[in-house]
TIKOL-962940 format. One record per residue (C-alpha): x, y, z; residue number from 1. Coordinates in nm, 3 decimals. Each point is the difference from the previous one (the first is absolute). Last residue first. Layout:
<drenvos>
        xx        yy        zz     n
         X         Y         Z   NUM
...
</drenvos>
This chain:
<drenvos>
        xx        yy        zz     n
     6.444    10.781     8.121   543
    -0.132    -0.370     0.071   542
     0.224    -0.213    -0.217   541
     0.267     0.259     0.056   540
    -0.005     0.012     0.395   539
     0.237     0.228     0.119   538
     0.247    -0.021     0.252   537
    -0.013     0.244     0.314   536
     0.370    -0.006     0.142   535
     0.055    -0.203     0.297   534
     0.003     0.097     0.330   533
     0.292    -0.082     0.235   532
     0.106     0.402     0.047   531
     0.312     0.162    -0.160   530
    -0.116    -0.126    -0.404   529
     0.167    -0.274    -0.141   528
     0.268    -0.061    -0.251   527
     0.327     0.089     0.198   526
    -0.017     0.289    -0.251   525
    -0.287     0.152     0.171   524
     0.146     0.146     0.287   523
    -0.116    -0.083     0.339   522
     0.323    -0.140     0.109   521
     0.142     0.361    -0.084   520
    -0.155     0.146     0.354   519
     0.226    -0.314     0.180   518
     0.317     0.084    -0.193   517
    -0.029     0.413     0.074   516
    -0.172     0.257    -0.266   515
    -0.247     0.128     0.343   514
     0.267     0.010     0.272   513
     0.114    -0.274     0.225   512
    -0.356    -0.156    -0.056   511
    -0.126    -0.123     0.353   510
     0.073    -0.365     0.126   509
    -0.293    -0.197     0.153   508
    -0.039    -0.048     0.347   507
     0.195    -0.108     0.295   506
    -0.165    -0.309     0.195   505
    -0.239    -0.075    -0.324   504
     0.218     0.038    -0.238   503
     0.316    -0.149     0.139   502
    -0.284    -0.338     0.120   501
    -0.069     0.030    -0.360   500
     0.367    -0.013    -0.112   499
     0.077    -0.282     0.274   498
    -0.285    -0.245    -0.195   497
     0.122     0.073    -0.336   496
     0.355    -0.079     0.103   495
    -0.147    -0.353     0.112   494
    -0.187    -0.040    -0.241   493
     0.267     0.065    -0.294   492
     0.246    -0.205     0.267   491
    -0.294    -0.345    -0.094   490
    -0.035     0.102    -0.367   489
     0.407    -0.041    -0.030   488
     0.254     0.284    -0.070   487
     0.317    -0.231    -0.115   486
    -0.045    -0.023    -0.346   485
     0.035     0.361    -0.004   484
    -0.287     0.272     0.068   483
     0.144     0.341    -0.021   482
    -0.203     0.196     0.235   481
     0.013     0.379     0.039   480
    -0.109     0.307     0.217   479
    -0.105     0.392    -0.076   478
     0.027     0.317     0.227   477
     0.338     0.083    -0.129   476
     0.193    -0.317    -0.142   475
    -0.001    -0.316     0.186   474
     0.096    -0.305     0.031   473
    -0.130    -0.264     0.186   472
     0.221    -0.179     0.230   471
    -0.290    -0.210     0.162   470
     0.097     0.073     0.354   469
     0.138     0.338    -0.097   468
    -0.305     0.125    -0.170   467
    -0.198    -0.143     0.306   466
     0.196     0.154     0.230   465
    -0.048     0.346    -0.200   464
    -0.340    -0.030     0.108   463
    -0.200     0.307    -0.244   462
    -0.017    -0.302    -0.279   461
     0.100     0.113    -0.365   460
    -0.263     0.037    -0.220   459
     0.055    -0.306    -0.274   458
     0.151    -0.106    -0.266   457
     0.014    -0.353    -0.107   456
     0.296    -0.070    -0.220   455
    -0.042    -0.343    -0.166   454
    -0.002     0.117    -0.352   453
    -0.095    -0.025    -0.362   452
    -0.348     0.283     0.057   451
     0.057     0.193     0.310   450
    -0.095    -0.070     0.298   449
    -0.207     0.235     0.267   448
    -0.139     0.021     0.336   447
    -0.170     0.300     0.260   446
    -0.125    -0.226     0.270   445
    -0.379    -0.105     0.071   444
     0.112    -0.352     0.126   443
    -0.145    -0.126    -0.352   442
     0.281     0.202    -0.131   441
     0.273    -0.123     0.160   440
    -0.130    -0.391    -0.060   439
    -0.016     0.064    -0.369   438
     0.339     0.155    -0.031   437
     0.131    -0.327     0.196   436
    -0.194    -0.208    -0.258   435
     0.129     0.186    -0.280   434
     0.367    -0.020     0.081   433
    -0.087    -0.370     0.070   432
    -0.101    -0.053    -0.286   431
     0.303     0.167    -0.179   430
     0.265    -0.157     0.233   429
    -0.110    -0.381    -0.075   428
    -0.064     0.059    -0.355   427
     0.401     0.138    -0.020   426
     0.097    -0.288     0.236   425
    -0.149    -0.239    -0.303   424
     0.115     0.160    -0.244   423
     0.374    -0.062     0.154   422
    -0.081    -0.385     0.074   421
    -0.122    -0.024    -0.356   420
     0.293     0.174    -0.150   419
     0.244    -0.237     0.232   418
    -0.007     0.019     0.318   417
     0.357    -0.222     0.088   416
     0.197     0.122    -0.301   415
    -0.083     0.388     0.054   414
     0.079    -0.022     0.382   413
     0.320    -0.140    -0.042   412
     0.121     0.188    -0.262   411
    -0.088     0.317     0.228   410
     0.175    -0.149     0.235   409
     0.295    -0.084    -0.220   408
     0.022     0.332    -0.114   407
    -0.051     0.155     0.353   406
     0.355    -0.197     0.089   405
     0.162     0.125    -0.236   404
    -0.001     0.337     0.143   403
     0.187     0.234    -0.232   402
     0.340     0.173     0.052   401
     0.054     0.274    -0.255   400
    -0.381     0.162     0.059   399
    -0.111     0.243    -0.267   398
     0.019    -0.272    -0.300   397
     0.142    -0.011    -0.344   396
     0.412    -0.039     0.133   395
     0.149    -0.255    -0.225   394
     0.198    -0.255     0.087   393
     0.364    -0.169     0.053   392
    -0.084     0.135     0.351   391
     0.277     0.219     0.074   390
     0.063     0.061    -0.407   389
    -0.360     0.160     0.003   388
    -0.142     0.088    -0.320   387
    -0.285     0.271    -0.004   386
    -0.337    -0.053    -0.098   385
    -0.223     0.370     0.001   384
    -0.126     0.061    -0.319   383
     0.020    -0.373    -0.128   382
    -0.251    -0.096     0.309   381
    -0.287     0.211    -0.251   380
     0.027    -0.227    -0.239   379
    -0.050    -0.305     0.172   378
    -0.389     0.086     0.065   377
    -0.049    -0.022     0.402   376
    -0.116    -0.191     0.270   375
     0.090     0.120     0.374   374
    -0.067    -0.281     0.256   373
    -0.050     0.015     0.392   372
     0.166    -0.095     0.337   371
    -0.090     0.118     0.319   370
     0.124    -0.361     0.241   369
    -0.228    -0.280     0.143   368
    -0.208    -0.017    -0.312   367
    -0.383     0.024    -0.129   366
    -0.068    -0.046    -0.363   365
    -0.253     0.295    -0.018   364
     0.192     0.228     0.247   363
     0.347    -0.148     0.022   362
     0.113     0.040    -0.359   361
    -0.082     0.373    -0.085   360
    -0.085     0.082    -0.300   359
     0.192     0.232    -0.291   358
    -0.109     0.012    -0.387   357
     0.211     0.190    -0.233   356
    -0.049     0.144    -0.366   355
    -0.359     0.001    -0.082   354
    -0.148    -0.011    -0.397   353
    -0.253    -0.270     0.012   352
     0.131    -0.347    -0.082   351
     0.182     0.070     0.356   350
    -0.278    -0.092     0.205   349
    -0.254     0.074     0.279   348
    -0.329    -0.069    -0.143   347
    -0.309     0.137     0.128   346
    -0.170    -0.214     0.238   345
    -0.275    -0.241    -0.184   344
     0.081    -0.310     0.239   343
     0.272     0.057     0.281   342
     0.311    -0.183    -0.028   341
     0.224     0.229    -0.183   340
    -0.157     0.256     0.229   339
     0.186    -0.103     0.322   338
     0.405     0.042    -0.066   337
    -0.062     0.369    -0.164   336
    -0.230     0.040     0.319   335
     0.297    -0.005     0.285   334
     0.253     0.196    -0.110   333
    -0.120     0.148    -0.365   332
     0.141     0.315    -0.082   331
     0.000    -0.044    -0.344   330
     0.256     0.246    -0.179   329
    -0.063     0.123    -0.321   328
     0.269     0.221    -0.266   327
    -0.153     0.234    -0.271   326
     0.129     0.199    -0.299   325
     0.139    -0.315    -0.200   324
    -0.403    -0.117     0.012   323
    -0.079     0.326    -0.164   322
    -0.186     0.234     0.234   321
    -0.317     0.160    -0.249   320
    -0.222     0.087     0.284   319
    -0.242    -0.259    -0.086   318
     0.164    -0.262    -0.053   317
     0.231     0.099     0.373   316
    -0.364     0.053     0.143   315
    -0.108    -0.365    -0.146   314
     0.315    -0.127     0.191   313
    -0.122     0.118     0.357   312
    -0.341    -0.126    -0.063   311
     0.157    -0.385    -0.078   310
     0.134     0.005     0.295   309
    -0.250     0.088     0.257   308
     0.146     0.084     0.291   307
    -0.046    -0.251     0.279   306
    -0.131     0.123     0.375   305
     0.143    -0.207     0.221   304
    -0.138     0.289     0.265   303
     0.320     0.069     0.235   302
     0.314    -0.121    -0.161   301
    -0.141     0.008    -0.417   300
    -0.097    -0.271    -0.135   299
     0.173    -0.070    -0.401   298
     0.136     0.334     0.010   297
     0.080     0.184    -0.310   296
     0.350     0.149    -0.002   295
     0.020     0.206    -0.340   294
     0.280     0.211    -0.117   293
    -0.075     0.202    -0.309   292
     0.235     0.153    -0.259   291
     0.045     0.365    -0.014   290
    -0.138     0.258    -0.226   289
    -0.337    -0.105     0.077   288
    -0.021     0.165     0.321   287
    -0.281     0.150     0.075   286
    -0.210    -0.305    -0.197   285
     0.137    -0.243     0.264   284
    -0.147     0.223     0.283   283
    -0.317     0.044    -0.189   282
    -0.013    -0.388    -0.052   281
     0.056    -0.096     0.365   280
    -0.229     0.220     0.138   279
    -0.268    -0.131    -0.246   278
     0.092    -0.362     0.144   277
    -0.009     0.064     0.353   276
     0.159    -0.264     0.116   275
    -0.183    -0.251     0.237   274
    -0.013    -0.010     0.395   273
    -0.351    -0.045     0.004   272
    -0.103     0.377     0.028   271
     0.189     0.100    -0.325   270
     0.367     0.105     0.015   269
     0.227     0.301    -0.027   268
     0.292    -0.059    -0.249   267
     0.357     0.076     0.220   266
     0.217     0.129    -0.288   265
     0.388    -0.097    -0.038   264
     0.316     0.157    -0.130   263
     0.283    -0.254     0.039   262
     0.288     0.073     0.284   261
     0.077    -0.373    -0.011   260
    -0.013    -0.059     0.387   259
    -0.296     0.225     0.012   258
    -0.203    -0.139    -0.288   257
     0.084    -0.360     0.178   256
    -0.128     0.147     0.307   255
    -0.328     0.073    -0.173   254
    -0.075    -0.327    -0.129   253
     0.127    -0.147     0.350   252
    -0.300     0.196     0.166   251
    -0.224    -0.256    -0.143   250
    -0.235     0.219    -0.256   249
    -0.316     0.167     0.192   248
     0.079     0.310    -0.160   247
     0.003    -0.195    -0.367   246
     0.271     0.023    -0.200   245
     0.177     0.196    -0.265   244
     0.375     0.016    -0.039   243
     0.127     0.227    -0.266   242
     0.254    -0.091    -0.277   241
     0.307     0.174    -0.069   240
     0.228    -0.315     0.085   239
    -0.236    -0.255    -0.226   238
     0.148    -0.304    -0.009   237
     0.202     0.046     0.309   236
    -0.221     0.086     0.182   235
    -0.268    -0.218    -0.085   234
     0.273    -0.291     0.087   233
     0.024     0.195     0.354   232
    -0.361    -0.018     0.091   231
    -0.012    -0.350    -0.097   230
     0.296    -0.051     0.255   229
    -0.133     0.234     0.238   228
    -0.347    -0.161     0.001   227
     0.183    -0.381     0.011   226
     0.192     0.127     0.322   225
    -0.321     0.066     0.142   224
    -0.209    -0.257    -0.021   223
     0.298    -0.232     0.178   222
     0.322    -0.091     0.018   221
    -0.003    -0.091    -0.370   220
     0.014    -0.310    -0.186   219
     0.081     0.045    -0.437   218
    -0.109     0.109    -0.273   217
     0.065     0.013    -0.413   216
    -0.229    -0.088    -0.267   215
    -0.026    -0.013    -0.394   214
     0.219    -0.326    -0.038   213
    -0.341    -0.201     0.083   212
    -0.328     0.272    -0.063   211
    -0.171     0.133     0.300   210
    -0.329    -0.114     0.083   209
    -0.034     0.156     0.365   208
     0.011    -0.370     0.133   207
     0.252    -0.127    -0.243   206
     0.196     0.270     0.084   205
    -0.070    -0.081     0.358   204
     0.080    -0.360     0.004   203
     0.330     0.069    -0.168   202
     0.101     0.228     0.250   201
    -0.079    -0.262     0.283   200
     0.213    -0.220    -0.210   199
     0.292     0.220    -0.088   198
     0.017     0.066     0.432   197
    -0.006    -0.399     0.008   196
     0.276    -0.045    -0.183   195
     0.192     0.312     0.156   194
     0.006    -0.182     0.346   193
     0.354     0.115     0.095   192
     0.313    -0.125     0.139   191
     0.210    -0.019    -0.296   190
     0.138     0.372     0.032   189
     0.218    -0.007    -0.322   188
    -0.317     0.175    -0.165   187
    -0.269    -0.152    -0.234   186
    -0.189     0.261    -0.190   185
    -0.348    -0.048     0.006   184
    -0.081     0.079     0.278   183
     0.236     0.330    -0.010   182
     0.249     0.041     0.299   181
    -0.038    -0.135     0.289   180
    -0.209    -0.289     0.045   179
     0.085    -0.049     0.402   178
    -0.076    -0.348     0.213   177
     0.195    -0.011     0.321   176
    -0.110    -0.335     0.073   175
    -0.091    -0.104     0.327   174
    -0.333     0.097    -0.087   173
    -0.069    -0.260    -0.241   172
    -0.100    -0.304     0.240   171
    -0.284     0.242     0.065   170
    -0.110    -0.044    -0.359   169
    -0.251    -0.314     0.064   168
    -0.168     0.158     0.290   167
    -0.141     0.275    -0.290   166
    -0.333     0.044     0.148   165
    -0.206     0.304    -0.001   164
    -0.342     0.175     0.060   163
     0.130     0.322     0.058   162
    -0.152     0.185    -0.302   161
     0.149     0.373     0.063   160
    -0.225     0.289    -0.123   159
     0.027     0.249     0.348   158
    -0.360     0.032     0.188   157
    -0.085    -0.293     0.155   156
     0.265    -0.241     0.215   155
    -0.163    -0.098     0.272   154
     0.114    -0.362    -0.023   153
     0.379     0.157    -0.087   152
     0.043     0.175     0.354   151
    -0.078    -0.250     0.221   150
     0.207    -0.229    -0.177   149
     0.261     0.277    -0.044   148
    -0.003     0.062     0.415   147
     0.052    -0.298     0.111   146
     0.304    -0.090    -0.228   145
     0.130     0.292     0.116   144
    -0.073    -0.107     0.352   143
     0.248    -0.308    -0.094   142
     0.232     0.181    -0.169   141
     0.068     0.228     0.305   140
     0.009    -0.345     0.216   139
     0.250    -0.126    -0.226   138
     0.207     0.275    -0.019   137
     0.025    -0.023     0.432   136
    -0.097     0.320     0.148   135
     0.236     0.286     0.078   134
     0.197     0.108     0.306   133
     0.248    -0.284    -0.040   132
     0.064     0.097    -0.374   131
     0.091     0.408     0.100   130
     0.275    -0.181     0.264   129
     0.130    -0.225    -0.226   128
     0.095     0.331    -0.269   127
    -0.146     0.196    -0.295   126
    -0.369    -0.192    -0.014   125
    -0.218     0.124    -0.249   124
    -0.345     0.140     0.094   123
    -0.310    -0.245     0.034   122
    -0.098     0.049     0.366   121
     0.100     0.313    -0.038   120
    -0.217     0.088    -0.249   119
    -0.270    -0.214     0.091   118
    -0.076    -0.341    -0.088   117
     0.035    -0.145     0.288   116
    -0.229     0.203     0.174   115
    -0.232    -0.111    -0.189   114
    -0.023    -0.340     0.127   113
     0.044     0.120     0.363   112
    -0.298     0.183    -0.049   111
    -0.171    -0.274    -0.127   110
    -0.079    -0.050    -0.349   109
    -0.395     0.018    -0.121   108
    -0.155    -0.319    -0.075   107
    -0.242     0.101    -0.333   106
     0.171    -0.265    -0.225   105
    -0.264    -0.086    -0.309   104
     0.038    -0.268    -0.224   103
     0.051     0.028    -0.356   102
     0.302     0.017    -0.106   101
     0.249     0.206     0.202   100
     0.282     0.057    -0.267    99
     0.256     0.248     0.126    98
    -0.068     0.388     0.072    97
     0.110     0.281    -0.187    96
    -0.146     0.259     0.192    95
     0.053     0.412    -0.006    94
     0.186     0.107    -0.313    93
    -0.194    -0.218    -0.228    92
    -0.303     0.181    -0.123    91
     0.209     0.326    -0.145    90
    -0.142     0.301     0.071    89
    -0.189     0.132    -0.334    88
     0.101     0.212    -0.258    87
     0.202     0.383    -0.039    86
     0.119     0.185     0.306    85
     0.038     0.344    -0.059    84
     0.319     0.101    -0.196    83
    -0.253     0.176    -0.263    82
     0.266     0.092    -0.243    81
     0.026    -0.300    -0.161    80
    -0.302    -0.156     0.111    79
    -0.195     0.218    -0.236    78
    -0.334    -0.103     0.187    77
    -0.341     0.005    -0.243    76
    -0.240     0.243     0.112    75
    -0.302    -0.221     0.169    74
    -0.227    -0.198    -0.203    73
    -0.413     0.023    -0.034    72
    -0.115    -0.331     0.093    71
    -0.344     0.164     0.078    70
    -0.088    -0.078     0.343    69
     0.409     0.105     0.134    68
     0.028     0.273    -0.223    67
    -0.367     0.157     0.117    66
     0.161    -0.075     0.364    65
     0.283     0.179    -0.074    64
    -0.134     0.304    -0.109    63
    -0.206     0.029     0.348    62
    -0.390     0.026    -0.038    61
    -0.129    -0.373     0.119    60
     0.297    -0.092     0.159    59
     0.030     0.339     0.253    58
    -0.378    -0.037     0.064    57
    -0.009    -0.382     0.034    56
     0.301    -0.064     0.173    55
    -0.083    -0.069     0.385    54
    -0.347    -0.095    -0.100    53
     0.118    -0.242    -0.261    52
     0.237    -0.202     0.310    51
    -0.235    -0.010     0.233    50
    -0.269    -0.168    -0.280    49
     0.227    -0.212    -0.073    48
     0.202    -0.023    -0.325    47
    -0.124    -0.181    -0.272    46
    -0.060    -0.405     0.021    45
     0.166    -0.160    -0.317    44
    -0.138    -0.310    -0.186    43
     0.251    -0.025    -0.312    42
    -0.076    -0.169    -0.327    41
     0.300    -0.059    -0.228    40
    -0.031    -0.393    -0.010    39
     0.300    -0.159    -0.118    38
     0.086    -0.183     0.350    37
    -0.375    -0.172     0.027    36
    -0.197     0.103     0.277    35
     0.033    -0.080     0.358    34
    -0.193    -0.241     0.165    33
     0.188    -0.276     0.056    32
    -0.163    -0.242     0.282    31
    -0.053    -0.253    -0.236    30
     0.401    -0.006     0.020    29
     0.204     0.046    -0.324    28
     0.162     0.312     0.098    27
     0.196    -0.205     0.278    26
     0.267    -0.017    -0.209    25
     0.241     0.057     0.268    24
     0.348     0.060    -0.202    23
     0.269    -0.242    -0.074    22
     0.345    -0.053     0.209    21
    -0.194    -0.003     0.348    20
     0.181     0.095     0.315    19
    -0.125    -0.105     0.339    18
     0.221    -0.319     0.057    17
     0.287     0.162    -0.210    16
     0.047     0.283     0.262    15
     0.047    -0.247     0.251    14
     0.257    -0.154    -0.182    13
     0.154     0.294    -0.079    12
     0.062     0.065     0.332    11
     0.129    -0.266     0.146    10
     0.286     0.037    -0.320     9
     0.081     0.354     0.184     8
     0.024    -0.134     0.317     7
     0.208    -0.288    -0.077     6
     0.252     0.241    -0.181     5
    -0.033     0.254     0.273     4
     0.155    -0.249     0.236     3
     0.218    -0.126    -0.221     2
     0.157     0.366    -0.018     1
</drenvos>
């Protein structure tokens, strides 16, 4: 055990020495060339020419196509009786690799390296004579080790910022820290970090601009936890309502309508990623005789594509839905934590007429464990609170035993950036989003990013090495690239540089079929037309 101890601490310390606790800001360089983060102008290189002529006469004529060019919207999904699957893959199941910083690790482990960290090589012990046929913990740990650094500084396509340091809390993690029960409750547990959980909760209503006395939240496990507990509030507030959410809705949206047996519609989307508005409002006004369920997604999993707000609760004006009549859940895991800070973005808040807001603590804020934070109205807890004897409590929450540790984390990482040191990470990952989307497209690649987010999109590379190597993900024949605080100019190059060797050694991907991802890149509602030329603009002085 002291040996693994000693390892352990070794290699944290290592770790340390390439880990940054505040973003590259290298944005500021002379050598910045990327636009500013509010502009809405995209430069996007159609198709090649390979790819048209393989899909130009079923494109140009097929039904699909037309609906694809036009923004006209599919049949809207009754996900209750359509047991197909509904949303996107989830982003996470794959890597969740520890903070890298900045510096790139490209040595590849030895066979012998990964060989310890095979199954057997890694299996559980039952007796001495299992343990003296396996490798030494501390060598597993140490190829482990390895293997995450190499790991994390090619870390691309899933929305975790792993530019990191909490040194000071290590101490901590001797402690069995758990906040069971209600944060704001104190139970006979004593070992807990609820103090700081009220604080991060504070921040956020404050944040989100909800009134004192008017709130109630509290630290999740992660994104997903907070959608099922918003998810289950609306329930609860409204148990004949109907779900509606976008088809390109985080799966979790749609498990929660499974888990609570709730009737739920799948709304079709525009091109970017978006709702489709009108096929929201027809939907709605089918079924006026029941209250409305909203989860609007503040980025969606593949595009970051933001609904608009402020759209969605014009249609209720319009279609007569009193404010009792309608229940809104903001989806918002990685963006609802980034827009706060950008200039002129819509505002996410509670003085407009939302319910529950749930984000994701270690993507924007960047932490060792999946944590996130579920903000609610306090009136809505009263439905479902429950005293607990057990815990001298009372039960508001879906997991009993909470991590206390991710509340002091996220504490942590909240005190030590401060607003400017958040806004500044947010500037950081928005230029850079643009500057990588920039580079794609002057390589002659099909490239797109939607307004409010660092999502590049992009047609997904024929070397599956590559995708692996990078640990882009992928949906169909289309790619993605959340830029964190960690994704530097310098990797940008570098992955910019391997994607145009990909191109040029294997080709160009062709559409999977002509209404696929890559065809609905084209689409207008990213804001630019399918090929990089620019709309003809008239003159007025001389017209």
């Amino acid at each position: 055990m002291m040996k693994i101890a000693a390892s352990t601490t070794l290699r944290y310390s290592r770790q340390l020495r390439n880990a940054s606790f505040t973003s590259r800001r290298t944005f500021g360089s002379s050598k910045n060339t990327a636009k500013s983060p509010f502009s809405t102008a995209l430069k996007v290189e159609d198709i090649d020419e390979s790819t048209a002529d393989a899909s130009s006469s079923a494109t140009n004529t097929t039904p699909e196509n037309i609906a694809v060019q036009n923004n006209i919207a599919e049949a809207v999904q009754d996900f209750t009786s359509d047991k197909s699957k509904s949303g996107t893959p989830s982003p996470w199941a794959v890597f969740d690799a520890w903070g890298a910083g900045s510096n790139l690790y490209d040595d590849a482990l030895t066979d012998a390296e990964m060989s310890k960290l095979e199954k057997e090589a890694v299996m559980i012990p039952m007796n001495e004579e299992e343990r003296a046929q396996m490798p030494d913990e501390t060598d597993i740990l140490d190829s482990y080790d390895k293997l995450l650094k190499r790991k994390s500084s090619v870390h691309f396509g899933y929305p975790y910022n792993l530019m990191y340091n909490h040194q000071e809390l290590y101490e901590f993690m001797k402690y069995s820290i758990n906040n069971l029960g209600d944060p704001f409750v104190t139970s006979n547990y004593g070992v807990h970090s609820r103090q700081f959980e009220c604080a991060v909760v504070d921040f956020f209503a404050k944040l989100w601009k909800m009134k004192e006395d008017d709130y109630w939240g509290y630290v999740t496990t992660c994104g997903t936890e907070g959608n099922l507990h918003g998810i289950l509030l609306a329930r609860e507030c409204h148990p004949d309502g109907i779900l509606y959410s976008s088809k390109e809705t985080h799966y979790s949206i749609f498990k929660a309508a499974r888990y609570y047996r709730m009737d739920a519609k799948s709304i079709p989307t525009l091109g970017s990623g978006e709702i489709d508005y009108d096929a929201l409002s027809a939907e709605i006004a089918k079924n006026k005789d029941r209250p409305v369920i909203i989860n609007v997604n503040i980025g969606t999993t593949v595009k970051g594509a933001v609904d608009n707000l402020d759209r969605i609760l014009r249609i209720l004006k319009a279609l007569g839905i009193p404010r009792e009549r309608y229940h809104i859940h903001c989806d918002g895991a990685l963006f609802a934590m980034m827009m706060p800070f950008v200039d002129f973005a819509p505002a996410i808040s509670f003085e407009k007429p939302i319910d529950s807001i749930a984000v994701s603590g270690h993507k924007m804020l960047g932490c060792p464990m999946p944590c996130g934070i579920a903000l609610t109205r306090k009136e809505h807890v009263k439905k479902v609170e429950q005293r607990i004897d057990y815990l001298n409590s009372v039960d508001t929450t879906i997991m009993g035993s909470r991590n206390g540790q991710a509340a002091l984390y996220l504490w942590y990482s909240l005190r030590k950036k401060g607003m400017e040191g958040i806004k500044q990470d947010v500037l950081h990952c928005m230029e850079t989003a643009m500057y990588l989307r920039d580079k794609i497209t002057e390589a002659g690649m099909t490239c797109r990013l939607n307004d409010l987010s660092s999502t590049v999109v992009l047609e997904r590379p024929l070397d599956d090495a590559l995708i692996k190597r990078w640990q882009l993900a992928c949906e169909e024949d289309i790619a993605h690239v959340v830029v964190m605080p960690n994704v530097t100019r310098e990797k940008i190059d570098l992955f910019v540089k391997e994607l145009i060797e990909c191109k040029e050694k294997h080709g160009r991907r062709q559409l999977a079929r002509p209404d696929s991802p890559l065809a609905r890149l084209t689409c207008n509602s990213w804001g630019g037309a399918g090929k990089a030329v620019a709309p003809t603009v008239g003159d007025f002085k001389s017209a």
